[in-house]
BALOBA-1460 file (C-alpha; in Angstrom, 3 decimals):
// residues 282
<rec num="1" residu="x" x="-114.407" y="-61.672" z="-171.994"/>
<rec num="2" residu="x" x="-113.828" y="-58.097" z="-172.301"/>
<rec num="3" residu="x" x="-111.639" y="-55.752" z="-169.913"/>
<rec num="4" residu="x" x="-113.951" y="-55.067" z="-167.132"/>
<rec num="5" residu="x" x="-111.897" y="-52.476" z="-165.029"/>
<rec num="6" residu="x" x="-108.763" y="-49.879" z="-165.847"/>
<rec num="7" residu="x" x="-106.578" y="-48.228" z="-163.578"/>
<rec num="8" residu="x" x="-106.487" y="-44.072" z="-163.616"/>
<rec num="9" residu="x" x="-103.981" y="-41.888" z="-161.032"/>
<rec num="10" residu="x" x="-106.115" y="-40.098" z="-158.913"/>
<rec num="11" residu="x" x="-105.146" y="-37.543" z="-156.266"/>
<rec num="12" residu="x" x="-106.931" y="-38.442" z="-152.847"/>
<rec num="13" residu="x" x="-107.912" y="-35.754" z="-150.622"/>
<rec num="14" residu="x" x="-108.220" y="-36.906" z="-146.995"/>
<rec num="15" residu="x" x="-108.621" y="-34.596" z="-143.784"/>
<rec num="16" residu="x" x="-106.770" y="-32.390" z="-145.710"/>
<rec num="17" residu="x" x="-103.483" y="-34.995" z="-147.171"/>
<rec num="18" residu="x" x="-102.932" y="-34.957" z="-150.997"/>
<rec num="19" residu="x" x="-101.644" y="-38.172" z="-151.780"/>
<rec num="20" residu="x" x="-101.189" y="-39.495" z="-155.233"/>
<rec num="21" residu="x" x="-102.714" y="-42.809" z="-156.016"/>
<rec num="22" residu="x" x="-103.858" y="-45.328" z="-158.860"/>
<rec num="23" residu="x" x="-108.008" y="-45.889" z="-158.726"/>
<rec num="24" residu="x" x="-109.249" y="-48.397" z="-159.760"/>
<rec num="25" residu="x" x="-112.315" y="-47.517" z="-162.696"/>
<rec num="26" residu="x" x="-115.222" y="-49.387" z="-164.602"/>
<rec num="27" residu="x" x="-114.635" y="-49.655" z="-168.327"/>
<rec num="28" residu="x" x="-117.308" y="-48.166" z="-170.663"/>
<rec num="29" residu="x" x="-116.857" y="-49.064" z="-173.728"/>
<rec num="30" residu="x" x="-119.442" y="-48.557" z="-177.065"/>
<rec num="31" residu="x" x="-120.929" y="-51.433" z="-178.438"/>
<rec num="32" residu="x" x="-122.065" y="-51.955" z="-182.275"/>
<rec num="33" residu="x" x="-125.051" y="-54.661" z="-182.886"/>
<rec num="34" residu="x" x="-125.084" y="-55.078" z="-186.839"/>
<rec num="35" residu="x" x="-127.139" y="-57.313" z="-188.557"/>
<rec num="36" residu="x" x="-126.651" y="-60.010" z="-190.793"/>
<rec num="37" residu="x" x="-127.299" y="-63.105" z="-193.030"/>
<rec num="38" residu="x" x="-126.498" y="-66.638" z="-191.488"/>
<rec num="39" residu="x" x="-123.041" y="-66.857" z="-190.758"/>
<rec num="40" residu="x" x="-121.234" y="-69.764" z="-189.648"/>
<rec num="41" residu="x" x="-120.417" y="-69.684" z="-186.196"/>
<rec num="42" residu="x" x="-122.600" y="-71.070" z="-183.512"/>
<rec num="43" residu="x" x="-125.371" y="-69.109" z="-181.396"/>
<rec num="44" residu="x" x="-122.950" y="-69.391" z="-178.076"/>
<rec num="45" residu="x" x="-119.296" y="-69.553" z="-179.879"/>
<rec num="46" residu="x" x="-117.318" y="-66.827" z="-179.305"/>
<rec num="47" residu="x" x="-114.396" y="-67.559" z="-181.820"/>
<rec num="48" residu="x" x="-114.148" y="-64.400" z="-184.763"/>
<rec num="49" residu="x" x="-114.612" y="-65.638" z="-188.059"/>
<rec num="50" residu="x" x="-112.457" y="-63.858" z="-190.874"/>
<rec num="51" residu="x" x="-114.069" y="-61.154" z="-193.348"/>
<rec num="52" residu="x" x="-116.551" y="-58.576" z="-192.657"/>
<rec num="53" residu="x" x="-120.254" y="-59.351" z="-193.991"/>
<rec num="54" residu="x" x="-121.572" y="-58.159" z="-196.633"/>
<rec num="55" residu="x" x="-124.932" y="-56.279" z="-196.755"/>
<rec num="56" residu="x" x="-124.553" y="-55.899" z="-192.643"/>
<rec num="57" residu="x" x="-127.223" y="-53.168" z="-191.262"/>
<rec num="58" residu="x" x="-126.142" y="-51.280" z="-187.866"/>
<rec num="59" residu="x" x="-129.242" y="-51.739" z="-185.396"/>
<rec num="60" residu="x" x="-128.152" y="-50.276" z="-182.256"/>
<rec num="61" residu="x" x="-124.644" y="-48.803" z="-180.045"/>
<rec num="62" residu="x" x="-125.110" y="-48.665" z="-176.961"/>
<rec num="63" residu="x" x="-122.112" y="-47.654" z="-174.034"/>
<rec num="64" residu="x" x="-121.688" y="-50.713" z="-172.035"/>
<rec num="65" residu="x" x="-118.812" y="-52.531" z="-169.769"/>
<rec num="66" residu="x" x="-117.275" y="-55.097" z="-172.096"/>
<rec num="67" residu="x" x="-118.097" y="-58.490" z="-171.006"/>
<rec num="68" residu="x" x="-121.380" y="-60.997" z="-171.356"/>
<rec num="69" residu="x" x="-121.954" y="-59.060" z="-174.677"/>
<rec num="70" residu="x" x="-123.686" y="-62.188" z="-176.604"/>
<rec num="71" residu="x" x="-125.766" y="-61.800" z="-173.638"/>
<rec num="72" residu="x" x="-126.247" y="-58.142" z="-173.740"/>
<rec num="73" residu="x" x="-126.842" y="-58.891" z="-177.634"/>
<rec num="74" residu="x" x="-129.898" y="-61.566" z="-177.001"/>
<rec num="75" residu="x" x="-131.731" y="-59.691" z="-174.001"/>
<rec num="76" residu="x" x="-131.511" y="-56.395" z="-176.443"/>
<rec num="77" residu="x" x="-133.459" y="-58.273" z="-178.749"/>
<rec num="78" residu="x" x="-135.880" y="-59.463" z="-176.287"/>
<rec num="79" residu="x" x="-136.115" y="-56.348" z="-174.738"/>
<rec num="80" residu="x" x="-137.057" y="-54.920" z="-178.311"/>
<rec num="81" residu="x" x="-139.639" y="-58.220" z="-178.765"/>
<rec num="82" residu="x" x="-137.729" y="-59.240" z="-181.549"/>
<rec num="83" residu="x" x="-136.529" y="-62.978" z="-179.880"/>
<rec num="84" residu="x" x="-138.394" y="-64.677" z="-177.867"/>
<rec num="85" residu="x" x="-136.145" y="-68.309" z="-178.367"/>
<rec num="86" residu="x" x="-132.388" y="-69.331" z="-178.324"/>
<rec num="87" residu="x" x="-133.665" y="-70.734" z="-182.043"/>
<rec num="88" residu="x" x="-134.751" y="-67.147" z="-183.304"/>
<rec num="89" residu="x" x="-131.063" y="-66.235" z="-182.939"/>
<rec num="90" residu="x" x="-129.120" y="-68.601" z="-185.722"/>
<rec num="91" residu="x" x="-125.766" y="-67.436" z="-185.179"/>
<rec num="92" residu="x" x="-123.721" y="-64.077" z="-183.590"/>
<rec num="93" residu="x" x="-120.037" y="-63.763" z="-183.433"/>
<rec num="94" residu="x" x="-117.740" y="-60.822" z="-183.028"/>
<rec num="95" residu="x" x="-116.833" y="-58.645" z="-185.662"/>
<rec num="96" residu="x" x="-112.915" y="-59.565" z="-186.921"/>
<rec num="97" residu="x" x="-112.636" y="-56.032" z="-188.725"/>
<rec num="98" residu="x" x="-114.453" y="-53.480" z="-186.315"/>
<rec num="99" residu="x" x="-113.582" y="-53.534" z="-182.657"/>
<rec num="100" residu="x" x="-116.582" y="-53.705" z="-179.624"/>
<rec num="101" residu="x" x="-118.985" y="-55.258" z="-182.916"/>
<rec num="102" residu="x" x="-120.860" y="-58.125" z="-182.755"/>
<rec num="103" residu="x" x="-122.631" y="-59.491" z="-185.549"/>
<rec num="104" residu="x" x="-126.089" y="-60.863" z="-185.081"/>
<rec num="105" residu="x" x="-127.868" y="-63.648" z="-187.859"/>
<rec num="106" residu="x" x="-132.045" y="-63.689" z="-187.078"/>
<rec num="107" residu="x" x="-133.501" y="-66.832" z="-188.049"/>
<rec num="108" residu="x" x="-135.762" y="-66.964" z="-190.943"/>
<rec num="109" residu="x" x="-139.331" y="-64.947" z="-190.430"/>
<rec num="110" residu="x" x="-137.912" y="-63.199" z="-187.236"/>
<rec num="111" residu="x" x="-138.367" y="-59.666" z="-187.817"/>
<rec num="112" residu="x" x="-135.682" y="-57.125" z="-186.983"/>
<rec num="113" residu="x" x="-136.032" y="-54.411" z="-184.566"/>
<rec num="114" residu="x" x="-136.007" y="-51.014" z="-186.277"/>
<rec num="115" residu="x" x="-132.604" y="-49.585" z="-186.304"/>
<rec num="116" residu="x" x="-131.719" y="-47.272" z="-183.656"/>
<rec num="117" residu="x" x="-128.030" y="-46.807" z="-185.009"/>
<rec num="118" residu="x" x="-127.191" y="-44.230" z="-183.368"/>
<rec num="119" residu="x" x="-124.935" y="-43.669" z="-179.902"/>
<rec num="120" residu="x" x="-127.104" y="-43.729" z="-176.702"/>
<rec num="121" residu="x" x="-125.913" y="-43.347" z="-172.879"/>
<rec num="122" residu="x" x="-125.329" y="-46.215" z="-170.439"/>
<rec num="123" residu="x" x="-127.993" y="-44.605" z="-168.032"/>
<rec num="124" residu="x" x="-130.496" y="-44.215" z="-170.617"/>
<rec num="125" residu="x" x="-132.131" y="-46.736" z="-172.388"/>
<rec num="126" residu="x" x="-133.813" y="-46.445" z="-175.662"/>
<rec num="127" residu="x" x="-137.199" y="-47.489" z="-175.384"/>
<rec num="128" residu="x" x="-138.967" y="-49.806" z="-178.591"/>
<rec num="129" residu="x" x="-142.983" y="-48.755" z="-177.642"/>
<rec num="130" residu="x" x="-143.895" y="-45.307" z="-176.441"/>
<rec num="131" residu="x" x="-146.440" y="-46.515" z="-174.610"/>
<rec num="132" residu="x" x="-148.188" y="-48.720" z="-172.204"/>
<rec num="133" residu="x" x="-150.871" y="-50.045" z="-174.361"/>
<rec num="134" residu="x" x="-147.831" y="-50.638" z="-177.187"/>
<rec num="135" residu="x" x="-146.008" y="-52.328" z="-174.880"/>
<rec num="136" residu="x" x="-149.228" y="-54.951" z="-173.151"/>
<rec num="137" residu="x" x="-150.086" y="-55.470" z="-176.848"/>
<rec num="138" residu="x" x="-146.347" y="-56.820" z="-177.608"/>
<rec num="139" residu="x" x="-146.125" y="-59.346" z="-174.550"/>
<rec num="140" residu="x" x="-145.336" y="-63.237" z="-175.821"/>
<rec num="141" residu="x" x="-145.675" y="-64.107" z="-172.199"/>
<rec num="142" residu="x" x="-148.709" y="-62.115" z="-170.216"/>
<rec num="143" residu="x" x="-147.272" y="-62.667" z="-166.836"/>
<rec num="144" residu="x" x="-150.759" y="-61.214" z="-164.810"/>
<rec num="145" residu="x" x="-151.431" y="-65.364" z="-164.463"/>
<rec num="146" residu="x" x="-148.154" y="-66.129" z="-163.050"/>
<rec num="147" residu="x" x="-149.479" y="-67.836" z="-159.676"/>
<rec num="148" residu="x" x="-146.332" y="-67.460" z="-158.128"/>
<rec num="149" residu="x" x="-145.603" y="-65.887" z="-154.342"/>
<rec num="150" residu="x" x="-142.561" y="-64.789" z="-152.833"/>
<rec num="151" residu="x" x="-141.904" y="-64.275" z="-149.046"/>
<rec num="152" residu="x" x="-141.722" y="-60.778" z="-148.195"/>
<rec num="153" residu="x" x="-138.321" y="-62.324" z="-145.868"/>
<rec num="154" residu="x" x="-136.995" y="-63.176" z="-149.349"/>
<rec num="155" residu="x" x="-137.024" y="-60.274" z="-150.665"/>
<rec num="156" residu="x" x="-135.594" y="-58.665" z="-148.232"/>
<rec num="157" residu="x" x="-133.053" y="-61.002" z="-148.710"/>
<rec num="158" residu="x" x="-132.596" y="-60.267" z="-152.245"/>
<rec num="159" residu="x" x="-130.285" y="-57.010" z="-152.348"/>
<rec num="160" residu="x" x="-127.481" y="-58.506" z="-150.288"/>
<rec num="161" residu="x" x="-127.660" y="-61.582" z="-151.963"/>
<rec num="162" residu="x" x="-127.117" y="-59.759" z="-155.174"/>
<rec num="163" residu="x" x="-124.662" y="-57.733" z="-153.920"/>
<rec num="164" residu="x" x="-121.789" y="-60.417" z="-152.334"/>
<rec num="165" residu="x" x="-122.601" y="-61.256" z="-156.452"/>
<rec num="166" residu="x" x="-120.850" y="-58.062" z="-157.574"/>
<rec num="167" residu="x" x="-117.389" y="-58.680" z="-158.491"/>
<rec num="168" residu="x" x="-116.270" y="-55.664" z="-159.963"/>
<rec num="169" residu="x" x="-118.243" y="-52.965" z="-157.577"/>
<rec num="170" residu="x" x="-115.966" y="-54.040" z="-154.994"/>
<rec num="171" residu="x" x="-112.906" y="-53.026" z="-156.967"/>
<rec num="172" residu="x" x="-114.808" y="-49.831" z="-158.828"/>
<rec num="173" residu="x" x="-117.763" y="-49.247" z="-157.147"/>
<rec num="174" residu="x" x="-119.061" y="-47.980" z="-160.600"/>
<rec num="175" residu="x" x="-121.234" y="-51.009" z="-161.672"/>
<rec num="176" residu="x" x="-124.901" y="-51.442" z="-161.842"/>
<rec num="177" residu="x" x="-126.341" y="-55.381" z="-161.040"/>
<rec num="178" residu="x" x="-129.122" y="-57.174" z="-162.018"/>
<rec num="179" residu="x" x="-129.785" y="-60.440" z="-160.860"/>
<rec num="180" residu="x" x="-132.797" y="-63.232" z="-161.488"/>
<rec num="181" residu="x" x="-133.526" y="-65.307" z="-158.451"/>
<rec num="182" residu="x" x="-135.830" y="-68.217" z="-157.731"/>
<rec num="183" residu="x" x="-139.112" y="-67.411" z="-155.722"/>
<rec num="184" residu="x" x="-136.564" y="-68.798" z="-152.577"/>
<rec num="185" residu="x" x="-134.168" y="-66.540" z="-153.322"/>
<rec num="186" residu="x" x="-131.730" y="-69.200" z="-155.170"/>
<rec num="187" residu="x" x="-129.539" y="-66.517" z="-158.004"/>
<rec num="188" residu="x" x="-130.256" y="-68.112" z="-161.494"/>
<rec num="189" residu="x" x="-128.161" y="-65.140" z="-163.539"/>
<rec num="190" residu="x" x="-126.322" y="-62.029" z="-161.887"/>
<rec num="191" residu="x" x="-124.878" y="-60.081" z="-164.231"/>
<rec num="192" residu="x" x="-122.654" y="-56.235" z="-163.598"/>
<rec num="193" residu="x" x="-122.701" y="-53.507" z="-166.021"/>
<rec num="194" residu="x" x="-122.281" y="-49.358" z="-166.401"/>
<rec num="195" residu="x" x="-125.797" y="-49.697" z="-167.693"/>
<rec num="196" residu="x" x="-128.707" y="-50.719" z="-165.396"/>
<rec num="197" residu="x" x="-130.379" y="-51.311" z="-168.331"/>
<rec num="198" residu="x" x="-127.399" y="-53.685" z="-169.570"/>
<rec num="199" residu="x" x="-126.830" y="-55.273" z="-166.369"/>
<rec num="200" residu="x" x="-130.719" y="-56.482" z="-166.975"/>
<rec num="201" residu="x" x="-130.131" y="-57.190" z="-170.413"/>
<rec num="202" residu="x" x="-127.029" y="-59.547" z="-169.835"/>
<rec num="203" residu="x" x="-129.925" y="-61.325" z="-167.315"/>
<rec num="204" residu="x" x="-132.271" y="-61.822" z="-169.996"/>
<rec num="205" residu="x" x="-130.142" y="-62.857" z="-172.744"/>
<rec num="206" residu="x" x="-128.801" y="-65.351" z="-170.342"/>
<rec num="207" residu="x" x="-131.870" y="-66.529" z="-170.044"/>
<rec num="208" residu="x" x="-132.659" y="-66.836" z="-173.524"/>
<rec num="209" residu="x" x="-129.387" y="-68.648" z="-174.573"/>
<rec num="210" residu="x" x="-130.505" y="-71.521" z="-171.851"/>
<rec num="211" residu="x" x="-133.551" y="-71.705" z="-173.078"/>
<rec num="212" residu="x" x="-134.913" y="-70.177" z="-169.930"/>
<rec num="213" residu="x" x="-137.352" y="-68.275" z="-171.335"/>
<rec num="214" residu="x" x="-140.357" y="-67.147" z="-169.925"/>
<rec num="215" residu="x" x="-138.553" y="-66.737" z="-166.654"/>
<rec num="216" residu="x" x="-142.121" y="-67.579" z="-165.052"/>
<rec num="217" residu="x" x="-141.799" y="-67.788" z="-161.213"/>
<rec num="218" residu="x" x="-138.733" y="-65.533" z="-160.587"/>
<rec num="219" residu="x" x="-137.551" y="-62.507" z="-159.404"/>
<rec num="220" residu="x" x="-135.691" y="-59.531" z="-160.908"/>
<rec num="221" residu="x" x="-133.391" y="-57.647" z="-158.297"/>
<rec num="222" residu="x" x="-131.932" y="-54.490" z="-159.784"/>
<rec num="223" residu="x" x="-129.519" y="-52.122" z="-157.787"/>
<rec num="224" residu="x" x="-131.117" y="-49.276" z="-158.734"/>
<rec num="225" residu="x" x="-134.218" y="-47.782" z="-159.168"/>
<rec num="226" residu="x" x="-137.151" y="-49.482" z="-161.465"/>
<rec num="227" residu="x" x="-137.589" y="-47.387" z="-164.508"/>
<rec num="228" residu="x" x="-139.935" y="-47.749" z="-167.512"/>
<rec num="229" residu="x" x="-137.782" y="-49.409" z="-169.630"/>
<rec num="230" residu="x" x="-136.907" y="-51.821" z="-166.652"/>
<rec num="231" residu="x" x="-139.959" y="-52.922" z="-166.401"/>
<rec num="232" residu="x" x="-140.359" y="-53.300" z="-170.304"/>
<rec num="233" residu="x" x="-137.502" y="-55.545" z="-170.214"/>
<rec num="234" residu="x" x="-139.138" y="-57.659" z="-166.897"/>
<rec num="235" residu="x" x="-142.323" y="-58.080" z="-168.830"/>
<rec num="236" residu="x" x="-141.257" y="-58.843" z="-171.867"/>
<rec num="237" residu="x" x="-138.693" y="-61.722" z="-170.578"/>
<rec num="238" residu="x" x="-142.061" y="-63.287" z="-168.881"/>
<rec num="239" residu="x" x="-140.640" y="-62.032" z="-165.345"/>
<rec num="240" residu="x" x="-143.705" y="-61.546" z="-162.976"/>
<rec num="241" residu="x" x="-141.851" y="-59.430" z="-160.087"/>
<rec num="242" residu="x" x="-139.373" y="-56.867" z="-160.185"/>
<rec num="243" residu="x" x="-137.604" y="-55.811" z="-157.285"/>
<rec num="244" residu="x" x="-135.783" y="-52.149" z="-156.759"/>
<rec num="245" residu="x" x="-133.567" y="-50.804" z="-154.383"/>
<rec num="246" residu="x" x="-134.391" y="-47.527" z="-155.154"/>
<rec num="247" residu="x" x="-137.765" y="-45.728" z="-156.450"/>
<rec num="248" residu="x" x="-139.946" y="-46.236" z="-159.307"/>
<rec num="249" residu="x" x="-140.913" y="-43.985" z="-161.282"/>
<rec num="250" residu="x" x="-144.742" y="-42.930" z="-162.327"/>
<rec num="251" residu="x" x="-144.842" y="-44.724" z="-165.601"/>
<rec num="252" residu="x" x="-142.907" y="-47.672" z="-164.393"/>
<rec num="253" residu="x" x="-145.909" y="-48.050" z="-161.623"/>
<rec num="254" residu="x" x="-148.234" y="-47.515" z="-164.662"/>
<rec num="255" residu="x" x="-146.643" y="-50.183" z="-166.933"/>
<rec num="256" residu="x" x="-146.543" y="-52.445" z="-164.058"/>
<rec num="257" residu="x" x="-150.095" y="-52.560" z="-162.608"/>
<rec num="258" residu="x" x="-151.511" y="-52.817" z="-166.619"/>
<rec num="259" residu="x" x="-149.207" y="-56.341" z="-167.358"/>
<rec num="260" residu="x" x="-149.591" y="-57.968" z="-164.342"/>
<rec num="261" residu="x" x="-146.174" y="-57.348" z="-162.391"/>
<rec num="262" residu="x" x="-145.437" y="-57.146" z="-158.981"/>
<rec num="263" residu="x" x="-143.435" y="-54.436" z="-158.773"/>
<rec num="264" residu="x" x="-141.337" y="-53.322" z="-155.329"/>
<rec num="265" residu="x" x="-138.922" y="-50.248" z="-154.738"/>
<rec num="266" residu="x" x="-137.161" y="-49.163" z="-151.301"/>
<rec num="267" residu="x" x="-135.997" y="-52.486" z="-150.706"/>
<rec num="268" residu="x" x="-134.121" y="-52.483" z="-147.471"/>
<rec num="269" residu="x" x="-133.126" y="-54.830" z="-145.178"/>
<rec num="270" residu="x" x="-136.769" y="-55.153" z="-144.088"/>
<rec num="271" residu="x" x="-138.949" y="-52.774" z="-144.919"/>
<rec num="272" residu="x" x="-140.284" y="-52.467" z="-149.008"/>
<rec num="273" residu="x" x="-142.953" y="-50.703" z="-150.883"/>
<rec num="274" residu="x" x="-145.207" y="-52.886" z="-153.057"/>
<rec num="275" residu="x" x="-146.696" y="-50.742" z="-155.977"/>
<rec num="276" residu="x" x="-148.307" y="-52.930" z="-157.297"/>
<rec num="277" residu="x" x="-149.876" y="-56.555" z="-157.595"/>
<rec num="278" residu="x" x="-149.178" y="-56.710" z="-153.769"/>
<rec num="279" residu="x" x="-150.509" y="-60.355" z="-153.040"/>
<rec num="280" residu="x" x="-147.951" y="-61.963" z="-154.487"/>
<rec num="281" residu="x" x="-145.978" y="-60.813" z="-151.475"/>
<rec num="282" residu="x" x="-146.465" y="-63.076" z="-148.572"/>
């Protein structure tokens, strides 16, 4: 588990007062995904094995807050529609000779994402398909026949629920949350990141690890707003609703009504907008 929060001086302004001060901060941190050949550690250990491998080939950095990054790891790779099973993945462990690494071993016949080795943002995801028709064509899990329904009262309930979830916003309030509920609300993963797109990530690759996936039946709350990418990520993890706090954005309602999710944005307390695939919500 990585260092999740840092203390920086500050000088607070109040009414007027100065006053010196530590404040608390969220950590970003970049993170390197290499791949490699088999190695010998276990999908879920976390213990660093000794050498650096040979023939490694960088696939991705991406800024994140250290922690859950196996999990961050394994949703990327869903996310990218490389993985799609905890036995796809045969081994990652973290680098021994390069710090904020972790090395990743595909199973035999699972094909790599293309690289994308190269530094991107925390509140910009890099997206695998350029567009909608890519993306429908690349589902393992169509989710437009996922019968479930969700009570529009549990929904509602959803942002809170994810919020008393969100350790380290309390001490920062820097931290994006995504969480995966039942269709009655019980939270199944919550994970906290810089990233929104990480914090769904962790989620996912949760998921995968317990063999959880296709997450038919459940929910995805994000504390943000429901971009593209988001609901890539949703679809792709064989999520059928996606709930926002905050808007979505034209392509995100696009991408949503052609796979079959239910997607929802200006959740609070109890009033919602449902974009699309409204009768799922009771």
């Amino acid at each position: 588990m990585g260092v999740v929060t840092d203390r920086r001086p500050v000088v607070r302004v109040r009414e007027g007062a100065r006053a010196a001060r530590p404040d608390t901060l969220a950590v970003e941190e970049p993170l390197m995904v290499r791949l490699v050949g088999p190695a010998a550690s276990p999908v879920g250990g976390t213990t660093p094995a000794t050498g650096t491998s040979s023939g490694s080939e960088a696939l991705t950095v991406t800024m994140r807050t250290p922690g859950d990054d196996f999990d961050l790891v394994a949703g990327w790779l869903v996310s990218e529609g490389a993985v799609g099973a905890p036995d796809d993945i045969v081994a990652m462990r973290l680098c021994p000779d390069e710090d904020n690494t972790v090395e990743v071993a595909l199973a035999r016949g699972v094909e790599p994402p293309r690289s994308r080795a190269f530094a991107t943002t925390s509140a910009c995801g890099v997206c695998g398909s350029d567009t909608v028709v890519e993306v429908r064509a690349g589902l393992r899990w169509p989710v437009a026949s996922d019968p479930v329904t969700v009570g529009a009262d549990v929904i509602a309930s959803l942002p809170d629920l994810l919020r008393e979830r969100q350790r380290a916003f309390d001490r920062t309030g820097g931290l994006h949350a995504a969480g995966l509920f039942t269709a009655d609300g019980e939270p199944l993963y919550v994970r906290e990141d810089v990233g929104r797109h990480n914090a769904v990530d962790k989620v996912v690759g949760a998921a995968l690890r317990d063999g959880a996936l296709p997450a038919a039946g459940t929910v995805l709350q994000v504390s943000g707003r429901a971009s593209f990418e988001l609901v890539q990520k949703a679809v792709r993890a064989g999520i059928p609703v996606l709930s926002a706090i905050s808007a979505p954005s034209t392509l995100a309602v696009d991408l949503a009504d052609e796979c079959g999710l239910t997607l929802l944005g200006f959740v609070r307390g109890e009033s919602m907008n449902v974009y699309t695939w409204a009768d799922r919500v009771r």
